[in-house]
C-alpha positions as CSV (number, residue, x, y, z in Angstrom):
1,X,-24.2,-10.1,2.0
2,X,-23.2,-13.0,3.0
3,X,-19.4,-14.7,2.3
4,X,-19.0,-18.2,1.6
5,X,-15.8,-20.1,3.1
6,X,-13.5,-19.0,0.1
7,X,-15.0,-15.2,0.6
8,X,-14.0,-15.1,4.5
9,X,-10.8,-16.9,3.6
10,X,-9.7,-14.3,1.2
11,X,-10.4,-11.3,3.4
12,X,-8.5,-12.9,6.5
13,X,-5.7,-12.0,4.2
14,X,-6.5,-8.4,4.6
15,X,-6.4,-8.4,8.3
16,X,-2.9,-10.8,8.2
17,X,-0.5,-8.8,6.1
18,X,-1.7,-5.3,7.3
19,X,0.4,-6.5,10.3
20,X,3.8,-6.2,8.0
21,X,2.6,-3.1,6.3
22,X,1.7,-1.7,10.0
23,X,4.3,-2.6,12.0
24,X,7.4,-3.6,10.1
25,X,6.6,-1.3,6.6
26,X,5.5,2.1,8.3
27,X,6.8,2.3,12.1
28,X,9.3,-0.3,12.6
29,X,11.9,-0.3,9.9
30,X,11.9,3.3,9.2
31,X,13.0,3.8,13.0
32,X,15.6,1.2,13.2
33,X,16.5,2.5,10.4
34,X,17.1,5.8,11.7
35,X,18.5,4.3,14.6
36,X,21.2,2.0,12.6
37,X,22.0,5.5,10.8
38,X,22.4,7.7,13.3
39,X,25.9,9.5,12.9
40,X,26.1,8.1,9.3
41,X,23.4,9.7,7.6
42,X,21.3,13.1,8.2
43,X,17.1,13.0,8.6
44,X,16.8,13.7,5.0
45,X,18.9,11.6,3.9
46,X,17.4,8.2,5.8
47,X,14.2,9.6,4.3
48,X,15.4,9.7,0.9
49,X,17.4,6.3,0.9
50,X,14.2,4.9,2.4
51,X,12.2,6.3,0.0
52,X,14.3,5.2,-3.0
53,X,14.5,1.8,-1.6
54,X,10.8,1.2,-1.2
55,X,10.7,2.5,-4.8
56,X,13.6,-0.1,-6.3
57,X,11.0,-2.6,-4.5
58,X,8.1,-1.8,-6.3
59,X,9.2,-1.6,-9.6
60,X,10.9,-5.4,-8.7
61,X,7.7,-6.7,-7.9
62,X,5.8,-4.7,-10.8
63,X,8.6,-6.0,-12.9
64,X,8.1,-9.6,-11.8
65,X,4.6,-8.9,-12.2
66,X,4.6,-8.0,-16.0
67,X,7.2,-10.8,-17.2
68,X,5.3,-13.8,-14.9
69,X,1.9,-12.8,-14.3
70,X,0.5,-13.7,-17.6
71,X,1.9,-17.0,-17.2
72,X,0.5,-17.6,-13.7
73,X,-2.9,-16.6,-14.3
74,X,-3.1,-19.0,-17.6
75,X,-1.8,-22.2,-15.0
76,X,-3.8,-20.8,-12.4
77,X,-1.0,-20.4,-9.7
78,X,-2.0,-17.4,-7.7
79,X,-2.5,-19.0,-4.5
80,X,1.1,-20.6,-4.8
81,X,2.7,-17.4,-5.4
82,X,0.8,-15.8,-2.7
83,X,2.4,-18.6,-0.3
84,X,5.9,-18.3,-1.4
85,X,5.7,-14.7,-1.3
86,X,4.5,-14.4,2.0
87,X,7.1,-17.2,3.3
88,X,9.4,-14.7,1.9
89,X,7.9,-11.9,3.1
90,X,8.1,-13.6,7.1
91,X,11.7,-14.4,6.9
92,X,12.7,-11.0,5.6
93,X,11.0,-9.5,8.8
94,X,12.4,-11.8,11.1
95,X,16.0,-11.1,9.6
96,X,16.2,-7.5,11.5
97,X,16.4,-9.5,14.5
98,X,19.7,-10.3,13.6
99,X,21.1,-6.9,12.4
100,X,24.1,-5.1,14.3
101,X,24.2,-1.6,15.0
102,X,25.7,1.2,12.4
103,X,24.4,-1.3,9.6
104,X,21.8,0.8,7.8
105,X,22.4,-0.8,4.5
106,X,21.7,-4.6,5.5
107,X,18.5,-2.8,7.2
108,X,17.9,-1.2,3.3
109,X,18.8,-4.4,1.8
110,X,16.5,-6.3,4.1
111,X,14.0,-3.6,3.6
112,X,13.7,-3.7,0.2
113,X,13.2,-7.6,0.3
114,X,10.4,-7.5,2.4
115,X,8.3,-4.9,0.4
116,X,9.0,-6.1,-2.6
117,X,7.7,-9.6,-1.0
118,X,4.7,-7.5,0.8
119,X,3.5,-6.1,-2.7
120,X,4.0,-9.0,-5.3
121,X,1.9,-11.4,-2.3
122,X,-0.8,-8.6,-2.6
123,X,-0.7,-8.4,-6.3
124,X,-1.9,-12.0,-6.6
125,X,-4.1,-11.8,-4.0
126,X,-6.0,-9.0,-5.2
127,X,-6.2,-10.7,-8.4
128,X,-8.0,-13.8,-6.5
129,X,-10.8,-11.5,-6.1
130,X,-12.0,-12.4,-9.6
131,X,-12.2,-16.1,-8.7
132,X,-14.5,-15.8,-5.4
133,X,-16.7,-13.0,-6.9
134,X,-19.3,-12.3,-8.7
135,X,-18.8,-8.0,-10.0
136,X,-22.0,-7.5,-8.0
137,X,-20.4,-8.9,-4.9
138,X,-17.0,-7.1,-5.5
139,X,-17.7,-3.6,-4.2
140,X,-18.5,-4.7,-0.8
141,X,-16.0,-7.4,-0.4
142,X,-13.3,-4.8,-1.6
143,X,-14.3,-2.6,1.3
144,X,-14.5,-4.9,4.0
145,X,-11.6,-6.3,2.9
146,X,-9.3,-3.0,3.2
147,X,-11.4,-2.4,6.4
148,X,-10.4,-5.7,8.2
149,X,-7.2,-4.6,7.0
150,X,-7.5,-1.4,9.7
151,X,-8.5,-4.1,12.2
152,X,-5.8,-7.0,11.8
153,X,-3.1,-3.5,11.8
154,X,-4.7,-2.1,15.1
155,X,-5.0,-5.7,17.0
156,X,-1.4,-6.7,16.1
157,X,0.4,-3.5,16.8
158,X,-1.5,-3.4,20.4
159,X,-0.1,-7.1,21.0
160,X,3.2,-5.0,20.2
161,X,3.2,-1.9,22.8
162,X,4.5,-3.7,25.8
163,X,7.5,-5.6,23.8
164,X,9.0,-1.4,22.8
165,X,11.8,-0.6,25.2
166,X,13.5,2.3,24.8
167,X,16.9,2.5,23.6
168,X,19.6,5.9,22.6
169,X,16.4,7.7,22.1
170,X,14.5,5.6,19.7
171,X,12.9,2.6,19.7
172,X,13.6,-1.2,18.8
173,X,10.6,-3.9,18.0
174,X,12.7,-6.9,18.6
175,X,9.6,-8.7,19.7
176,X,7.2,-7.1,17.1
177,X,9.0,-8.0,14.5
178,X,8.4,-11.7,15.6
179,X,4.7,-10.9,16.2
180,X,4.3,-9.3,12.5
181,X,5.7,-12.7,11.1
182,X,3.6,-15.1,13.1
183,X,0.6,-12.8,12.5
184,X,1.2,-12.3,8.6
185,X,1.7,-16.2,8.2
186,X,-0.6,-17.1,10.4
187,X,-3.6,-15.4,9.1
188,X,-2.4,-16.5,5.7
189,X,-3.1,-20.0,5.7
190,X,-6.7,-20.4,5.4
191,X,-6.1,-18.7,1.9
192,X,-3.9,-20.8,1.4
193,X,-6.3,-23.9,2.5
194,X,-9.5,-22.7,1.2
195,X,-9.7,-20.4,-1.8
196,X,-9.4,-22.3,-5.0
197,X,-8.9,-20.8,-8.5
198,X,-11.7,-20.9,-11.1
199,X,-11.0,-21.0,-14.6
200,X,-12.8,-17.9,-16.5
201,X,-14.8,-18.3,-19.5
202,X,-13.7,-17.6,-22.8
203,X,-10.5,-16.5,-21.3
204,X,-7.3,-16.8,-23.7
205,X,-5.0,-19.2,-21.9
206,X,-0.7,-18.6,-22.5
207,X,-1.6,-14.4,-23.1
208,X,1.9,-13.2,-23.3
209,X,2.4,-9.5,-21.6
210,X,3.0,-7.9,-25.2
211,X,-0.5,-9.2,-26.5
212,X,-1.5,-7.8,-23.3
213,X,0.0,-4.5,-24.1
214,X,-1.6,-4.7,-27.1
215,X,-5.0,-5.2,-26.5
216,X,-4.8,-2.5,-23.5
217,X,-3.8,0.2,-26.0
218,X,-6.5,-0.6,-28.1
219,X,-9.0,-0.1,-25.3
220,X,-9.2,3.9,-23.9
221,X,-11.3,3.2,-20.9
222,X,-8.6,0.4,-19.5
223,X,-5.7,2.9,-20.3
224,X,-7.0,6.0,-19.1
225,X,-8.0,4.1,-15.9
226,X,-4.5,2.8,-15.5
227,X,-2.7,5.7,-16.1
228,X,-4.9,7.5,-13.5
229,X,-4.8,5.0,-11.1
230,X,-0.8,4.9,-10.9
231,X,-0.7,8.7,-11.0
232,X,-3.0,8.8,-7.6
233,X,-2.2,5.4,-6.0
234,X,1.7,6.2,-5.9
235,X,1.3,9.3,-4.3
236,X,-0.6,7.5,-1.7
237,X,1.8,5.3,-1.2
238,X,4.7,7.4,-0.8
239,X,2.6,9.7,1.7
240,X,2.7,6.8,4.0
241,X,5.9,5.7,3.2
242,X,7.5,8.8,4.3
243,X,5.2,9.7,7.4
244,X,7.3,8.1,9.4
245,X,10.3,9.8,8.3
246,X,9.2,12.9,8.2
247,X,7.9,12.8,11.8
248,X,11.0,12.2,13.3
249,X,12.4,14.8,11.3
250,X,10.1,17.0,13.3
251,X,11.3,15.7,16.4
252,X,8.2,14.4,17.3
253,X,8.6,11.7,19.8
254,X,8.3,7.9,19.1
255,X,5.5,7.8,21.5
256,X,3.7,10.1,19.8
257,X,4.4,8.6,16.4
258,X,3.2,5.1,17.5
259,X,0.0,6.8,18.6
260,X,-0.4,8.5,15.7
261,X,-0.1,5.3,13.9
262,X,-2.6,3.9,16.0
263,X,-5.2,6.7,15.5
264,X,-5.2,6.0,11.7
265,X,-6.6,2.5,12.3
266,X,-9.1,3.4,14.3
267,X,-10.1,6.6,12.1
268,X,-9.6,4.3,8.9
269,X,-11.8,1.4,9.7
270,X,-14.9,3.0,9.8
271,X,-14.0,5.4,6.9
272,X,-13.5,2.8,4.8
273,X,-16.9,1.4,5.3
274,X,-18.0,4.9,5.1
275,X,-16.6,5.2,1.5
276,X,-18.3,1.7,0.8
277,X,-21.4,2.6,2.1
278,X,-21.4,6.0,0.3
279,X,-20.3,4.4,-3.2
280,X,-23.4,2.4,-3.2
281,X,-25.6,5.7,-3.2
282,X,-22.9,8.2,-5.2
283,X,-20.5,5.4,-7.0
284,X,-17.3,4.6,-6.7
285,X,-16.0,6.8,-9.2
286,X,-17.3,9.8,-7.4
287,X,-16.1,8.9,-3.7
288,X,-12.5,8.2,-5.4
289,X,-12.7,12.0,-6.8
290,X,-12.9,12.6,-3.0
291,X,-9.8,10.8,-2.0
292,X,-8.0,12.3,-4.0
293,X,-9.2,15.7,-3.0
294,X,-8.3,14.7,0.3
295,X,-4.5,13.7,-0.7
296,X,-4.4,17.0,-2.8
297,X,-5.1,19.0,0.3
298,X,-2.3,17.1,2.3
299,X,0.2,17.8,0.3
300,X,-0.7,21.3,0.0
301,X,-1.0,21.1,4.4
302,X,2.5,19.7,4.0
303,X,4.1,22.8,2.1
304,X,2.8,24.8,4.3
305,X,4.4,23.1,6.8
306,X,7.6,22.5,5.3
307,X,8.0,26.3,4.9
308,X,6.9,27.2,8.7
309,X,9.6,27.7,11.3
310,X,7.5,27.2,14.4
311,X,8.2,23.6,15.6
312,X,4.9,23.4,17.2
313,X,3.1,24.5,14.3
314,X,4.7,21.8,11.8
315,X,3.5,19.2,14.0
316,X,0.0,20.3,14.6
317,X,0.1,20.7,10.4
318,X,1.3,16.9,10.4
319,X,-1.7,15.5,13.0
320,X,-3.4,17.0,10.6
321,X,-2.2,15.7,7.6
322,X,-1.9,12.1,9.7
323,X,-6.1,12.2,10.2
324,X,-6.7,13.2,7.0
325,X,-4.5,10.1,5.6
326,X,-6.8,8.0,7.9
327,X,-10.2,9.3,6.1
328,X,-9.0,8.3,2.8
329,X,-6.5,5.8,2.7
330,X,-8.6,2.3,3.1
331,X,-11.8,4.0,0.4
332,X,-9.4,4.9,-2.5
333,X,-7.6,1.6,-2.7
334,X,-10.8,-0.4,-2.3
335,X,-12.9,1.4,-4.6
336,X,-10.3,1.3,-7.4
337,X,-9.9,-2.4,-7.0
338,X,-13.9,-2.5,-7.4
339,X,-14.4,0.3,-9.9
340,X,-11.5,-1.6,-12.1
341,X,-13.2,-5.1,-12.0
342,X,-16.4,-3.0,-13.6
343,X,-14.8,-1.4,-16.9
344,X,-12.9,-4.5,-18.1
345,X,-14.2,-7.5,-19.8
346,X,-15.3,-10.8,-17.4
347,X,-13.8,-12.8,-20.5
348,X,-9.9,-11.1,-19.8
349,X,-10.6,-10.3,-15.9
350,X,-7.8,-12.2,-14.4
351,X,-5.3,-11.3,-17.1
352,X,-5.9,-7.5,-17.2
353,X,-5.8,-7.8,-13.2
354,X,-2.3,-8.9,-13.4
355,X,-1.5,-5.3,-15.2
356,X,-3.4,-3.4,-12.6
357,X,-1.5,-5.2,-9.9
358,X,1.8,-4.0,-11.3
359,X,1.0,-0.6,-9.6
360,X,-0.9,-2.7,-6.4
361,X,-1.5,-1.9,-2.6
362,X,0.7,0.8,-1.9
363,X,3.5,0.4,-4.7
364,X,5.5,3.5,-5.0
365,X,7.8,5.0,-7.8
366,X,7.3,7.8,-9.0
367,X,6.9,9.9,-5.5
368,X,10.2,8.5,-3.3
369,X,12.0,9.8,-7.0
370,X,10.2,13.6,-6.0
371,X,11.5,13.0,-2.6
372,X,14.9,12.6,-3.6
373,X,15.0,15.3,-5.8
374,X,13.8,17.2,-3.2
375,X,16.4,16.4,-0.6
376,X,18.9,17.0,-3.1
377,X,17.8,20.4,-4.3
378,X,16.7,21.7,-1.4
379,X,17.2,19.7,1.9
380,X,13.7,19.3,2.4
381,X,12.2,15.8,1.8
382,X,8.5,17.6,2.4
383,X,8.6,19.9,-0.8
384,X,8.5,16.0,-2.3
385,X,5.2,15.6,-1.1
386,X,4.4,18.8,-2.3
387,X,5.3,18.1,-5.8
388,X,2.6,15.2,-5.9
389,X,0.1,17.6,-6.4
390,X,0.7,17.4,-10.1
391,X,0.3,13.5,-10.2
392,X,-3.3,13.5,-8.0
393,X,-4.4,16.3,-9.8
394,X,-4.2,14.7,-13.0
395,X,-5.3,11.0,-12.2
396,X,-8.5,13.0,-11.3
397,X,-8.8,14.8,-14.7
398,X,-8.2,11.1,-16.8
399,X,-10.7,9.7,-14.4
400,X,-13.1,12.1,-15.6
401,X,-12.7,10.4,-18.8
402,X,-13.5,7.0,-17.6
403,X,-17.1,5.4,-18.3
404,X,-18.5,3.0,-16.5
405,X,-20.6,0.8,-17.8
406,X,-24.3,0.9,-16.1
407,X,-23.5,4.5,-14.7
């Protein structure tokens, strides 16, 4: 396949905000974090604060989502809420430079900004894929997509190794913070340049969100998908939200975290190719039944671990949870972007996308509440994790209920 300028515009995206979701989303802030609170707040505690203020983040953005995205896909605005999100999105990462020791609220507060910025940006964008695509071209621009994603994450966190310096046993990313938001915004702007918004035939400009509503409920195939789709897609999300967390609760070094980190972009890149290429020949519906097998078996991994008292054993159980994470994680996002853009009608495409990217790239809600819970019943943020079995076990069952049209 070959991609036209718009195409190659719209997956540089990928590439340029995996560097926030990298650096600043999954290693950086949850350590300074940890650092800021150290003294103030126990291990579970900065995971369950985390966690809960990721959450408040997505449902801001999935809120903002449902009450505006109607209105920008009728006036055709995507690109311009992609910019001003990601403008926001910079300045929110380049704000921790400025924040003083023992603060870990501003670092919440600034926290929550950013991701909330991170996953209403990617909300439009994803939606953009309607306007550069054709649905036979979506599958495979999905995929590579999510795998330039791996590669923009691994190249920018590289650029970031020398800048670490270590300091009262944890480490500061004073410089990559500045690197993330040059990279992010950077990257950005031939998106912002290039890809151009197409109106869609027979589409029903000034849709309000309740007409929306309305005509999903009437439609079992978009519902079901939708339903299953947040069930799985949040416990993905708040697996990788709370990696980080939970490995310094295992006193696992922040060496060893950020090479962890790194091993998942270079194990996810070609995985999610993999998934693409394997899609083509099995479908997309069937390698997301995978991916979810996978997640199902990692949080199983991880009550075995949270129940085990040998230190060394817990973190072999969490490598292995961390490389399972990197089989998975780039194929079940992409292929649920593709598989949606197959069951709903060309005619409503970029209005029904707007729903689906309510629950978007890693948008989490429902598991940093499990976590919480978890912490608070029993001290141990893991049995969280454990407790999305439920939620990936029935996304699969209402995905078995899907048809897809030509399969």
């Amino acid at each position: 396949m070959k991609y036209n300028k718009q195409q190659l515009a719209w997956l540089l995206y990928d590439p340029a905000n995996a560097a926030y979701a990298m650096i600043v989303r999954t290693v950086a802030a949850p350590i300074f974090l940890a650092a800021c609170a150290k003294g103030i707040w126990s291990d579970s505690q900065v995971t369950s604060f985390w966690s809960l203020t990721a959450s408040a983040a997505g449902l801001a953005a999935g809120a903002f989502a449902v009450i505006a995205g109607p209105k920008v896909d009728a006036k055709k605005r995507k690109v311009p809420m992609v910019l001003i999100f990601t403008l926001l999105g910079v300045l929110s990462t380049l704000s921790y430079l400025f924040v003083p020791q023992g603060m870990p609220l501003i670092v919440l507060a600034i926290s929550f900004t950013g991701i909330a910025s991170f996953m209403a940006s990617n909300s439009f964008y994803d939606s953009l894929l309607i306007d550069i695509s054709t649905p036979a071209e979506r599958n495979k621009l999905s995929t590579t997509g999510y795998a330039l994603g791996y590669a923009g994450a691994l190249f920018s966190f590289l650029l970031c190794l020398p800048l670490m310096k270590l300091s009262g046993g944890a480490y500061f990313f004073k410089g990559a913070f500045i690197i993330a938001a040059i990279w992010w915004l950077s990257g950005a702007m031939p998106l912002f340049c290039k890809v151009k918004e197409t109106p869609v035939a027979d589409s029903v400009p000034a849709v309000k969100f309740t007409e929306t509503c309305r005509y999903i409920f009437t439609q079992k195939n978009i519902l079901l998908f939708l339903i299953a789709y947040f069930l799985y897609i949040d416990g993905v999300g708040t697996i990788l939200l709370a990696a980080t967390p939970l490995a310094s609760g295992l006193k696992i070094s922040g060496t060893m975290i950020m090479l962890t980190i790194l091993a998942l972009q270079i194990i996810g890149l070609p995985f999610t190719l993999l998934y693409g290429k394997l899609a083509e020949k099995f479908s997309a519906k069937r390698m997301i039944y995978l991916a979810i097998a996978v997640y199902f078996s990692i949080a199983v991994i991880v009550t075995v671990m949270s129940f085990c008292s040998d230190l060394l054993v817990r973190q072999i159980l969490f490598y292995i949870s961390a490389a399972l994470i990197g089989t998975s994680q780039g194929g079940i996002q992409s292929l649920s972007r593709s598989l949606f853009s197959r069951i709903i009608p060309a005619e409503r495409a970029a209005e029904l996308f707007a729903v689906y990217n309510i629950f978007g790239k890693f948008t989490t809600i429902v598991g940093p509440v499990l976590i919480f819970i978890a912490t608070k019943l029993w001290d141990k943020a893991e049995l969280g994790i454990t407790m999305l079995a439920l939620p990936f076990a029935l996304g699969a069952w209402l995905l078995t209920r899907i048809k897809v049209p030509g399969r």
